[in-house]
C-alpha positions as CSV (number, residue, x, y, z in Angstrom):
1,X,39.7,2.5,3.8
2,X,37.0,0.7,1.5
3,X,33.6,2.2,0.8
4,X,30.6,0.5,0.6
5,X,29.1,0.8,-2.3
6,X,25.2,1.4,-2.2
7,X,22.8,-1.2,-3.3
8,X,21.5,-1.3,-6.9
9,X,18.3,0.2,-6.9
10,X,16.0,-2.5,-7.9
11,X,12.6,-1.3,-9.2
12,X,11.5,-4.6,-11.1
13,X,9.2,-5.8,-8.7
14,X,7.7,-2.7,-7.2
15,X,4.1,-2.8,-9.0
16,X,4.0,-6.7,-7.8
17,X,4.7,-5.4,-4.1
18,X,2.0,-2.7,-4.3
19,X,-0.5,-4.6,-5.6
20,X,0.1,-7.1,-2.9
21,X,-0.3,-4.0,-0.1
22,X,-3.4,-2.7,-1.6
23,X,-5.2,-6.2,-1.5
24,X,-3.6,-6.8,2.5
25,X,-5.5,-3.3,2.6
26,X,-8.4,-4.1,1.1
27,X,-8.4,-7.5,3.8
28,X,-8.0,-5.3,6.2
29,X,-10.7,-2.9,5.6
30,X,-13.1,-6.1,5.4
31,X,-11.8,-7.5,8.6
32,X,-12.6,-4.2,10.7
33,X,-16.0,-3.8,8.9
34,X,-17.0,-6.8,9.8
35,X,-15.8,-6.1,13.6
36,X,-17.9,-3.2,13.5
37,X,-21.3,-5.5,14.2
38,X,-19.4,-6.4,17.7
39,X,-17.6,-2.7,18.5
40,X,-18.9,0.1,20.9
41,X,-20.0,3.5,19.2
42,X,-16.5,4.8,20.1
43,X,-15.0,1.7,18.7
44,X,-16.8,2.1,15.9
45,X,-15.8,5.6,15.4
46,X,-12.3,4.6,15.5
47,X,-12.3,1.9,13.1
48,X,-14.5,3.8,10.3
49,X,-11.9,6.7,10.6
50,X,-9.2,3.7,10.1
51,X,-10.9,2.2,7.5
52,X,-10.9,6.2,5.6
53,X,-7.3,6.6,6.4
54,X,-6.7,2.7,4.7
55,X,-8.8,3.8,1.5
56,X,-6.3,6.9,1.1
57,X,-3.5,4.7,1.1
58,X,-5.1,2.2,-1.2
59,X,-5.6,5.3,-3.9
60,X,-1.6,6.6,-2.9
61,X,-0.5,2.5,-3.6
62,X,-3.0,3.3,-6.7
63,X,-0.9,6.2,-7.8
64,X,2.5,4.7,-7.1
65,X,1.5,1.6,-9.1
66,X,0.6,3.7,-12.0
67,X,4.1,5.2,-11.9
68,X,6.2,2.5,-11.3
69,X,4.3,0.5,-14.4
70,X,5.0,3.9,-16.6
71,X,8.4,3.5,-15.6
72,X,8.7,-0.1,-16.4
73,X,7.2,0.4,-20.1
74,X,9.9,3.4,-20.3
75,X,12.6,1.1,-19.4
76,X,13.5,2.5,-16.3
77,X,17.6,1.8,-15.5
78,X,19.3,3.1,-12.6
């Protein structure tokens, strides 16, 4: 019987990934604010709470960027 062995946990490109999520976030949020001008008051409602849901993710992705970076100057190893 072989095992599998897992994969290496590779780290050194996390804070690249993140920053690239928080700026498709940020496009995002821009995208639905400038929908709002054509949405219904219930659309409207639905997208602003989106768009509030999207900025606590961007400050989450904020946070995790943070960490990873720490961890990078720290010389993180697995």
């Amino acid at each position: 019987m072989t095992w599998n062995k897992p994969n290496k946990d590779d780290r050194s490109d996390n804070v690249e990934k993140l920053q690239d999520m928080v700026q498709n976030t940020i496009e995002n949020i821009e995208r639905a604010e400038e929908s709002l001008h054509f949405s219904s008051s219930e659309q409207r409602e639905q997208i602003e709470a989106k768009n509030q849901r999207r900025e606590e993710s961007i400050q989450a992705f904020r946070a995790e960027i943070q960490d990873e970076a720490n961890a990078r100057e720290n010389g993180f190893r697995e």
